[in-house]
N, C-alpha and C positions, 0 to 999 in steps of 0.2 A: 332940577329934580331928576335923578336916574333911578330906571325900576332895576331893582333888583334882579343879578344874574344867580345868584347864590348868596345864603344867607350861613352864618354860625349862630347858632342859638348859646345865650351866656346868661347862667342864673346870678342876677346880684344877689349880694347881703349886706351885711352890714361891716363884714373882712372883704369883702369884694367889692368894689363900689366901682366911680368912673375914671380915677385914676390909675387904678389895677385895669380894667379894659382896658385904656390908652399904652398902657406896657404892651398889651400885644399886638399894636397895629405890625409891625412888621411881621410877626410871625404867622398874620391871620393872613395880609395879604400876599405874604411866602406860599402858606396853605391854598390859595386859589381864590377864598371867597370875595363877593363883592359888596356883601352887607353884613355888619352885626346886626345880630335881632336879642337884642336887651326882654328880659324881665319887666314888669311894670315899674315905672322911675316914680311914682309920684308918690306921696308921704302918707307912710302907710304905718299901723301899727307900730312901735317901738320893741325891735329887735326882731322883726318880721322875719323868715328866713325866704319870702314866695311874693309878697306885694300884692297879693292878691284881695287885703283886708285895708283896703287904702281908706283912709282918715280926711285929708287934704287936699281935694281936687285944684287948690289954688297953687300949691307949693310942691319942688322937684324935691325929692325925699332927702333930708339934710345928711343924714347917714350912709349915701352915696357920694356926698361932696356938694347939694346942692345943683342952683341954677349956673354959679360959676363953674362950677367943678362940670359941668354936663357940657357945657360950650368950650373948654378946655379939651374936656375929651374929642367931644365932635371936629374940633381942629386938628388934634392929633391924627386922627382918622381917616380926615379928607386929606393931610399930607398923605398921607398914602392910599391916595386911591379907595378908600374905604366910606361907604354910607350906613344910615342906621336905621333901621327896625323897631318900633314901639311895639307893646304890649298894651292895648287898651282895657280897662276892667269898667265897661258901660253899666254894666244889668246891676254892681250889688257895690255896697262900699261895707267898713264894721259900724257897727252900731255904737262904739265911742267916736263920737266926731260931733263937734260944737252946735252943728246945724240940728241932726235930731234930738240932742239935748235941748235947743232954742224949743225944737218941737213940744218936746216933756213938758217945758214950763207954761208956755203961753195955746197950745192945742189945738185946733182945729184952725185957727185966728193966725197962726205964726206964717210967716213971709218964707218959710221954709217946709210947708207943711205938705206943699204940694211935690215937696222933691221928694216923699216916700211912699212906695205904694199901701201907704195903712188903711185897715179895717176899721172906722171907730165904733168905739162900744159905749153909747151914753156917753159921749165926748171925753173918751180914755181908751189911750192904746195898750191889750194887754202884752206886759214884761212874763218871759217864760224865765222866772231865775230862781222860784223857789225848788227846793227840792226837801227828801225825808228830812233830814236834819240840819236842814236850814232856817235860821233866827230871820224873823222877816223883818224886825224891826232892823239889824244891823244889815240885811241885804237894802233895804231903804236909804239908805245912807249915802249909798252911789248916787240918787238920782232926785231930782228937784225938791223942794219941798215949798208949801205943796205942791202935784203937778198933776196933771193931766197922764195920769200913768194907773194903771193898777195891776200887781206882780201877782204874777200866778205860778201854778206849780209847773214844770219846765216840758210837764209830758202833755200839757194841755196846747203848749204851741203857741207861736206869737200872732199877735194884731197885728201882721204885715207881713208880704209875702218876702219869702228867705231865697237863699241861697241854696237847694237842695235844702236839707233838712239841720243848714246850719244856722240857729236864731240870731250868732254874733253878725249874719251878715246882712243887712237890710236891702231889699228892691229898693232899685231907684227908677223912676219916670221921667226916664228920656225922650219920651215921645213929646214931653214936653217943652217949647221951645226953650224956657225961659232954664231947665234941667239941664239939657242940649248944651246949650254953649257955658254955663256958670262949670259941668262937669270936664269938658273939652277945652280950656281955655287957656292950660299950659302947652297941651299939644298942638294947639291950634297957632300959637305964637311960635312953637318951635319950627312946627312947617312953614309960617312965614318968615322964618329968618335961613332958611332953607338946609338947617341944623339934620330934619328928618325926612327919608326918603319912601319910608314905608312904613304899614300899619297891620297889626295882627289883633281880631275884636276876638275875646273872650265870649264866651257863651252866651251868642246874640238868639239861643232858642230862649231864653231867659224872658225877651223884649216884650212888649205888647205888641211890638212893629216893628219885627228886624226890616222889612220892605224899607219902611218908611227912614228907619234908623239911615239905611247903607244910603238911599238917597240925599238925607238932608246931608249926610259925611261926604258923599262925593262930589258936593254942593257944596259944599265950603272947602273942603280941600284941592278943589283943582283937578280930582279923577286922583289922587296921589295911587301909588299900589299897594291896593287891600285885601289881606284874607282873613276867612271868619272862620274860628273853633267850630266848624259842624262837623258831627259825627252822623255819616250817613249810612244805612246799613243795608248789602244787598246792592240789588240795582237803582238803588235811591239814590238821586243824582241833583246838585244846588238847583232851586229854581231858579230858571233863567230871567226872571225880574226880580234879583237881588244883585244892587249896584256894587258889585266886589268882583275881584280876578279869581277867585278862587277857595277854595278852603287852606287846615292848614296840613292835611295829608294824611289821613287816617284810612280814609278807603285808598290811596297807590300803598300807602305800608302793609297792610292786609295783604292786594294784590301780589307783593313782591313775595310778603312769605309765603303765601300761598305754593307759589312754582319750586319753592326745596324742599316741599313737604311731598311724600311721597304715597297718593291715595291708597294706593295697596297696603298700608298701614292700618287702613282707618279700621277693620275687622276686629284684627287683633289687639289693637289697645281696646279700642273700647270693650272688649270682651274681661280685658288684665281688670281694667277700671272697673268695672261694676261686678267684678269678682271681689276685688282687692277693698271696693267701698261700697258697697249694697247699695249704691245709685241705680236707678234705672237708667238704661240705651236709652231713653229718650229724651234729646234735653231740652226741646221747644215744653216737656211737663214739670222738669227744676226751673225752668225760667219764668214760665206761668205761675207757680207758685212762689218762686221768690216776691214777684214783682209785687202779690194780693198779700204778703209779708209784709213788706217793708210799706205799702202803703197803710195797714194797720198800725204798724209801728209806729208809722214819721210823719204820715201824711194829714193826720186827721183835720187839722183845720184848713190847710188846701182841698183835702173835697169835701167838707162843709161847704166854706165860699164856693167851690163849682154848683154844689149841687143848689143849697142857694138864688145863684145868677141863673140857673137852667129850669129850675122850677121841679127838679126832679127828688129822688130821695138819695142820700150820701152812698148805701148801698149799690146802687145803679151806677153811680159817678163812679167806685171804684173800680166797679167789674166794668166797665168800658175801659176806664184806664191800666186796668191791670190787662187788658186786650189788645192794645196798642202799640203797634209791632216797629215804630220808627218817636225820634223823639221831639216830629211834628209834622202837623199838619196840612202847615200854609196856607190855611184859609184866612182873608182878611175882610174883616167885618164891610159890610155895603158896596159885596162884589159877589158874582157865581161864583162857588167853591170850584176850583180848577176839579178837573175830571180824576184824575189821579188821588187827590184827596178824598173825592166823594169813594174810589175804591176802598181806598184803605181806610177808612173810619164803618164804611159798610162791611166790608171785609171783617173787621175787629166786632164788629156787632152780632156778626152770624155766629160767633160763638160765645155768643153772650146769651143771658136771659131775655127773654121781651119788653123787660122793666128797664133798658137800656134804651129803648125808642125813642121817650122824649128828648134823652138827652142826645140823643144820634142828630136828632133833629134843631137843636138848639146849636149845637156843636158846627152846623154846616151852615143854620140859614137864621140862627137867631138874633139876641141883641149882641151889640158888641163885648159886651161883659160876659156872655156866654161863652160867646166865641174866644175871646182871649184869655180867659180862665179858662178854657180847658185845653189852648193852646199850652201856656204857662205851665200846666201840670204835668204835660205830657212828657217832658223833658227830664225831672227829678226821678218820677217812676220809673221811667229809663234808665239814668244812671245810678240809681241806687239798686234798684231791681237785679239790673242785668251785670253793668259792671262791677258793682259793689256788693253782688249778693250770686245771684248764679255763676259769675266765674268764678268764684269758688268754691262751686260745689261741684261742677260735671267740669273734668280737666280730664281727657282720658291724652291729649296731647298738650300742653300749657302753652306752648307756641303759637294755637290757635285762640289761646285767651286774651285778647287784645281787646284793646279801645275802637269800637266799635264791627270786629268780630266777630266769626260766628262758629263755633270752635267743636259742631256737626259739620264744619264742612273741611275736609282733608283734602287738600294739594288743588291746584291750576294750574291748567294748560298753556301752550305757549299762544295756543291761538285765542285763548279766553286773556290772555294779557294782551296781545297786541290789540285788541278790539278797544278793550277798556284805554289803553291807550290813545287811542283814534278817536274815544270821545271825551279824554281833555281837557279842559281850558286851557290852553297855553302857559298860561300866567298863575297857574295855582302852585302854592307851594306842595313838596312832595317831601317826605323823613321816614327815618327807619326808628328813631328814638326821639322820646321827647320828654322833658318834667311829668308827663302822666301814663305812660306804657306801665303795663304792668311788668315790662320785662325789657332789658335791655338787645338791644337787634346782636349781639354775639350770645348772649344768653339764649336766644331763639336757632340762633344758626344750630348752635350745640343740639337742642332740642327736635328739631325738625330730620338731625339724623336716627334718631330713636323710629320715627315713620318705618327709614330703610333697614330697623335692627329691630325689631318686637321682639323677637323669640331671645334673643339675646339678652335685652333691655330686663323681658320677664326674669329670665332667669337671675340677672341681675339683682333683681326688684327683691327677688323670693331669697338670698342668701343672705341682704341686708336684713330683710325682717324678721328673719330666724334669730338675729342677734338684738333684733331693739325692735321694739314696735309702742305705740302709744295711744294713737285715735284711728281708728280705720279712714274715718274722714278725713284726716289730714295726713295721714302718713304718706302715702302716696304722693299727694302734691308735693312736700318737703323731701323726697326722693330725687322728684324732677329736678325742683329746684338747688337742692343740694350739689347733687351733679352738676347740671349746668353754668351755675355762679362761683365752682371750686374753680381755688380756695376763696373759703368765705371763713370770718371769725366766727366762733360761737356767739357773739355780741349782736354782729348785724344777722347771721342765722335766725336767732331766739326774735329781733324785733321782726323779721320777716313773717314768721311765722304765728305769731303772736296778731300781727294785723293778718294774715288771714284766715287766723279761726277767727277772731274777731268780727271779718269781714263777711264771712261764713255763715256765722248765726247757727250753725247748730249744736254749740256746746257752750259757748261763749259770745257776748256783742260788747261794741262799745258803753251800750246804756245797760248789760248784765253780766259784769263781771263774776268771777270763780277763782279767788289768791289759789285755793286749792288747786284747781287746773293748771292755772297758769304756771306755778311751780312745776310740775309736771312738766308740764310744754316746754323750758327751759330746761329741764334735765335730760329732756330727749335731745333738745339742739346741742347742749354739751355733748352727748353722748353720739352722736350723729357726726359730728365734725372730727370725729377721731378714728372713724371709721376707714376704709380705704377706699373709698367710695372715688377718690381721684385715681385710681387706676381703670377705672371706666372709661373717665374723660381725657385722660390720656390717649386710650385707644380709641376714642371716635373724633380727637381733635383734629388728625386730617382732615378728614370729611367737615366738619364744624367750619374749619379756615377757608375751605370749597365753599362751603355755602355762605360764608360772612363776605370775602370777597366779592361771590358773585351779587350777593344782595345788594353789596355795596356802589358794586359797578353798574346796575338794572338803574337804582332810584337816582343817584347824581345823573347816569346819561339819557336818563327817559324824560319826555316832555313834561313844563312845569321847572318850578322855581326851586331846585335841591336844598332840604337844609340840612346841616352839620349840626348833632346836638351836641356840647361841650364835651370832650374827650374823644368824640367817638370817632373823628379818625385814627385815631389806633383800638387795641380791643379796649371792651368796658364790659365788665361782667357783674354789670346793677342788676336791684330788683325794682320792687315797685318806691314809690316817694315812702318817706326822704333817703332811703340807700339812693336812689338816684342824681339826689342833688348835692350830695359831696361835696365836696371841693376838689376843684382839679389841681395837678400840678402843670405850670406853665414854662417854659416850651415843653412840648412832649417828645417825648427822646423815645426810641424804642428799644423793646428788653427783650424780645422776642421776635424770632423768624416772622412771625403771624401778625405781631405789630410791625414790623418793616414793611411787610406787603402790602397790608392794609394804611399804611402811613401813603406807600408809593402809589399805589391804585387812588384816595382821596384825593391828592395831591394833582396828578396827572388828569384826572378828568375833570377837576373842579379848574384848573388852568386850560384844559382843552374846552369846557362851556365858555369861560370868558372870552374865546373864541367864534363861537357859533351862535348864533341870533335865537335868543329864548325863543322866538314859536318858530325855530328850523323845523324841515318833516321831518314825520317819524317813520321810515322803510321797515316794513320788517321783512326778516332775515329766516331761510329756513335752512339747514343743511342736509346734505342727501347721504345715507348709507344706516347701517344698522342699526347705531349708536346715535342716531339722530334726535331722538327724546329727550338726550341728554343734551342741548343745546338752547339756549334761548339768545336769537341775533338781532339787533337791526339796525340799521343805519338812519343818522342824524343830516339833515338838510337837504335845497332842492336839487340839487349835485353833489350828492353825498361829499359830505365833510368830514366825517367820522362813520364807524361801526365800531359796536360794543358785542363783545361776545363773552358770555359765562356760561361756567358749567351748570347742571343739575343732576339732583339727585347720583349722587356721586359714588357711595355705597354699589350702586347695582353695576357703573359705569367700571367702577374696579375691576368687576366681575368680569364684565363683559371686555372691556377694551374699547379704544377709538374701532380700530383696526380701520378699515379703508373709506370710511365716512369724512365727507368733506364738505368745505363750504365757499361756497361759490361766491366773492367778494365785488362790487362793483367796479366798473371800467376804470383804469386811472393806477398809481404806484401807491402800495400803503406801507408805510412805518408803522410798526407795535410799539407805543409809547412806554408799557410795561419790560418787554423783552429785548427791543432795539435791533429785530429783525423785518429786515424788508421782503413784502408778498404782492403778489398779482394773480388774478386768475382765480383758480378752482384749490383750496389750500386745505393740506389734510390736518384735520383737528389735531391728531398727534404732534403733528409739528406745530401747529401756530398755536395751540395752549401746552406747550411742554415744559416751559420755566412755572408759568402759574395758570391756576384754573381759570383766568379770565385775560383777555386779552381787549386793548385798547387802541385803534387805529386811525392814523390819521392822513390824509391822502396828503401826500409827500409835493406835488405840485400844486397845490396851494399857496 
C-alpha cells in the first residue's frame, strides 16, 4: 500500500471507462502524478454520467469494463508506477435498486429494511412521484403490487431521508454493521488484493456517525489513505477525532484564490453590483434569506422529523436551521458537545427567536434522534441555501463564489496563508478544480483580475449593456462569466445560464419553470456570444496567466496531497457541472503560450513532489523591497529541498515594477526548474521571475 504523493482526478462514463484510463498510464506518470483518483466504480444507474446514483453495491459497474476490466486496468497502472483512488458514495444510493424494492413489497419485516433510513407511516413508506398531471394509477405500475408503499404528490416529500432534496436518492444506515460491510464489500476486496491505495468518502456530513463511520473504515482497512468531502467554512477546521488524513480541499482552494484577488477591489465591485442588481451590500442578509427559502421549498418533511425527535414546533426547527452558519455540528449523542459546537449552535440561536430554545437544547444534550436529526439537516440547508441558492444571487466578484466560500470576503494575505498553511494535515488533499466548483480555477484566475481593474471592468460592464440587457439579476453574472469562459458556444453559454437563474430562484427554479423566460434567456446567450466581449479577455489575459500559474504553483507545492482535476494541467475554461465534466482530449498537447507554461509549471513540480516527503516543512518566504506584496514564497523540507515563488496581483505590479526588491533564498545552489537558471544568495525578483511569473527551485546539491 503507498499513500498518495499526488493524485489526477478522472470522471468515468460510460465512453470512458477503465480501459480508456489504462491508455493513459504513461502520460499520467510522464505528468508527475502518483495516483489516479477514479469517479465512483460501482454499478450505478444506466448511462449515469457521475456514479453518484449507485444501484449495486455488490458489482464494479459493467459499463466501465467490469471487475476484469478494473484489475486490468490496475495492472496497467502499477506497470507504471501508478496507484488508485476510489470514490466512495456511503450516505445515499438511487432508489431503483432491488434491495429497496425487496423493501416495497414485504415492509417493515424485509431483511433489507434496516439498510434505509425510512420514516414509516402505518407500515408504508411514502413515494413523492405524483405530481399535477400525473395518472396515479399508471405511476403504480413501477412499484409492487400490493406493497407497503403509498405515492404522494412529489411536493410533499419522501418517507426517508434523501440526498439534499433529491427523492431518487435514498439514505442509507451505515452505522449499521450489517449496512457497513454488505455496502463496502467490493472495495474492501479490492484493498485486499492491493488493486487500491486510497479513499475519497463523499458527503460523510450526511452520516448519522461520520466519527464512528472513519473509525470502523480505518479498522478494516488498515489506516489505508482517506479524505472526506467536507466543506468547512472560515476557521472551521476537521475535528481532530475523525479517523481520516484529511479533506478533499476546499478550504486550501479558497485560500489560494484568496491571494490574487486584490482587496482594494472589494469597494468598488460591490458598489457596480448592487447598482447594476438592486441587491443589497450585505450578503450574510441574501444568504439568511435564501437558506429560510429553500427550507420552505425542499425541506418540509426533514424539519417535520426534526422537529418531531426534538419535541419542538417545525417553525422553530427551521429558524435555527436556517441560522446555522457551518454545515455541522459534531456533536455525538452520549458525549459533552465539544465547546466549539456549544458556540456555534448558541451563537446561531442568538439570532433567533426564543421558540428555538428547546430545540438549542435537544440539539446539544438530547436524545440521539434529536441530535442526529438535526445534525443531518444541517448539511442540505447548507448546500442548498448557500451554494445553490445565495451564490447566485450576491456575486459582486464570482471568483469568490466557490464551494464552501465566502464571496464578502476579498483577497488574503501572504501571512494569512502561510498560517493556514502551518495548520495542515499533512496528508489532506489540496485542488484548484473539481467535478463540483462552480468555476474552473483559470476561469477564476481571469476573474480575480477584475479586483485589480473595477473602473475598467465597469466601464466595460456599461458598454455591453447598452447593447443587450435581459434580467438585472442575471446580467451581470453572465458578463462575468461570459468573459471569463470566452470563447464559449452559445449552447454551453444558454445551459450556463439557464441553471443559474434556475439556481437563483428569483425569476425561475427547477420545480417553477417559465418557456416564456427561458426563451428570452437563450436569446440573450445567442445574442451575448457575438458580442466582442473577447476583446476584454484578451487584454487582461496577461495578468489571468500570472495568476493561473501562480495558483497553480502555490497548491501542487504547498503542504498536503496535490490534486490534478482532468484537463487542468493545461488551461480549462469550464463552468459549473456538467460544462465541467466534458470529456477530455487525451494526450494534451498545447495550443497556446499559456497552455505550455502551465503544462511545464504541473509537470515540473508534480515531478519535483515525487521527490520531497509529503509532510516536508513548510518555510515561508518573505522578500524585501517595494514590490514585495507582490510576492508569495516559501520553502518545502527540513533542509530546504525546494522553494516556490509566484507572482500577485499582477495588474498593480506592472505599474509599479520589481525594481530593486529581492529575495533572499536559502544556503545551498539553486536551479529554476522552470527557467534553467542557476541562483544563490539574495536574487532580485526581476531576474529570477523574468521568463515567467513563477519560479520553481531546486537545490542543485541534492
Amino acid at each position: 500500500m503507498s499513500r498518495p504523493i499526488s493524485t489526477y482526478r478522472l470522471q468515468l462514463t460510460p465512453d470512458f471507462g477503465f480501459a480508456q484510463v489504462a491508455d493513459l498510464a504513461g502520460y499520467l506518470r510522464d505528468l508527475g502524478v502518483t495516483h489516479v483518483y477514479l469517479s465512483p466504480i460501482l454499478q450505478a444507474v444506466p448511462g449515469s454520467r457521475h456514479g453518484y446514483d449507485v444501484t449495486d453495491h455488490s458489482r464494479v459497474r459493467e459499463e466501465f469494463g467490469g471487475a476484469q476490466g478494473f484489475r486490468e486496468m490496475a495492472q496497467r497502472l502499477a506497470a507504471h508506477d501508478l496507484g488508485i483512488v476510489l470514490d466512495l458514495v456511503p450516505n445515499h444510493m438511487n432508489t431503483e435498486n432491488e434491495r429497496f424494492m425487496a423493501v416495497l413489497r414485504e415492509g417493515p419485516g424485509s431483511p433489507y429494511a434496516r439498510w434505509f433510513d425510512i420514516e414509516w407511516d402505518g407500515g408504508k413508506v411514502a413515494l413523492p412521484v405524483l405530481g399535477d398531471d400525473t395518472d396515479p394509477a399508471e405511476a403504480e405500475r413501477g412499484y409492487p403490487q400490493p406493497g407497503y408503499h403509498k405515492l404522494v404528490d412529489w411536493r410533499e416529500g419522501p418517507g426517508y431521508r434523501r440526498f439534499f432534496d433529491v427523492s431518487t436518492l435514498i439514505g442509507l444506515r451505515v452505522e449499521d454493521p450489517e449496512v457497513f460491510f454488505a455496502t463496502h464489500e467490493v472495495i474492501f476486496w479490492l484493498l485486499d488484493e492491493g488493486l487500491v491505495d486510497g479513499l475519497r468518502i463523499d458527503h460523510p456530513d450526511g452520516l448519522a456517525d461520520p466519527r464512528g463511520y472513519l473509525e470502523a473504515l480505518r479498522a478494516r482497512t488498515g489506516g489505508v489513505w482517506t479524505v472526506v468531502e467536507k466543506i468547512l467554512i472560515g476557521a472551521e477546521r476537521l475535528p481532530g477525532d475523525w479517523a481520516c488524513d484529511g479533506t478533499t480541499g476546499y478550504e486550501a482552494l479558497n485560500r489560494v484564490n484568496g491571494l490574487f484577488v486584490d482587496p482594494e477591489g472589494k469597494a468598488p465591485l460591490v458598489e457596480l453590483f448592487t447598482r447594476l442588481t438592486g441587491e443589497p451590500e450585505d450578503y450574510h442578509a441574501v444568504m439568511a434569506r435564501a437558506k429560510r427559502e429553500v427550507i420552505d421549498l425542499f425541506f418540509g418533511p426533514e424539519v417535520r422529523r426534526l422537529a418531531r425527535a426534538a419535541s419542538c414546533t417545525p417553525e422553530a426547527a427551521a429558524e435555527l436551521l436556517a441560522a446555522m452558519p457551518v454545515y455541522r455540528a459534531y456533536v455525538v449523542p452520549g458525549e459533552p458537545p465539544p465547546r466549539r459546537s456549544v458556540e456555534i449552535v448558541e451563537q446561531a440561536a442568538a439570532a433567533c427567536s426564543p421558540a428555538v430554545r428547546p430545540l438549542v437544547q435537544q440539539a446539544l444534550y438530547g436524545s440521539p434522534e434529536a441530535i442526529i436529526r438535526f445534525q443531518q439537516a444541517c448539511g442540505p440547508v447548507m448546500a442548498k441555501g448557500v451554494e445553490d441558492t445565495a451564490l447566485y444571487r450576491w456575486f459582486p466578484l464570482s471568483c469568490l463564489n466557490e464551494v464552501g466560500g465566502e464571496p464578502d470576503l476579498f483577497g488574503l494575505s501572504a501571512e494569512e496563508f502561510h498560517a493556514f498553511c502551518a495548520s495542515m494535515p499533512p496528508h489532506s488533499m489540496t485542488t484548484l478544480s473539481t467535478h463540483d466548483t462552480k468555476r474552473s480555477e483559470d476561469v477564476r484566475a481571469r476573474l480575480s483580475v477584475l479586483s485589480e481593474l473595477p473602473e475598467e471592468w465597469a466601464e466595460a460592464v456599461a458598454g455591453w449593456s447598452a447593447e443587450l440587457s435581459f434580467d438585472r439579476h442575471l446580467d451581470y453574472l453572465a458578463w462575468q462569466n461570459l468573459m471569463a469562459a470566452w470563447p464559449i458556444s452559445a449552447e454551453r453559454f444558454t445551459d450556463y445560464l439557464l441553471k443559474a437563474a434556475r439556481e437563483a430562484k428569483t425569476a425561475i427554479s427547477w420545480i417553477r419553470p417559465d418557456p416564456g423566460y427561458e426563451q428570452r434567456l437563450r436569446a440573450f446567450a445567442e445574442a451575448a456570444v457575438r458580442l466582442d466581449v473577447g476583446a476584454f479577455t484578451r487584454r487582461i489575459d496577461p495578468y489571468a496567466m500570472s495568476n493561473s500559474l501562480g495558483a497553480k504553483l502555490v497548491q501542487l507545492m504547498m503542504p498536503g496531497v496535490p490534486d490534478v482535476y482532468q484537463g487542468n494541467e493545461m488551461t480549462d475554461f469550464s463552468l459549473v457541472d456538467p460544462d465541467n465534466r466534458r470529456p477530455v482530449s487525451f494526450p494534451r498537447e498545447p495550443a497556446t503560450e499559456w497552455d505550455a507554461a502551465k503544462l511545464l509549471v504541473t509537470t515540473q513540480a508534480l515531478r519535483l513532489r515525487r521527490r520531497l516527503e509529503p509532510a516536508a516543512a513548510y518555510t515561508p518566504m518573505s522578500a524585501e523591497g517595494d514590490a514585495a506584496e507582490h510576492v508569495i514564497a516559501f520553502a518545502r523540507g527540513d533542509r530546504p529541498a525546494a522553494v516556490a515563488v509566484a507572482t500577485r496581483l499582477p495588474v498593480r505590479l506592472a505599474r509599479r515594477g520589481w525594481g530593486a526588491t529581492t529575495l533572499t533564498l536559502p544556503p545551498g545552489h539553486w536551479r529554476d526548474l522552470l527557467a534553467g537558471g542557476r541562483h544563490t544568495g539574495r536574487v532580485p525578483l526581476a531576474h529570477l521571475l523574468g521568463t515567467y511569473p513563477v519560479a520553481l527551485l531546486e537545490r542543485h546539491d541534492l
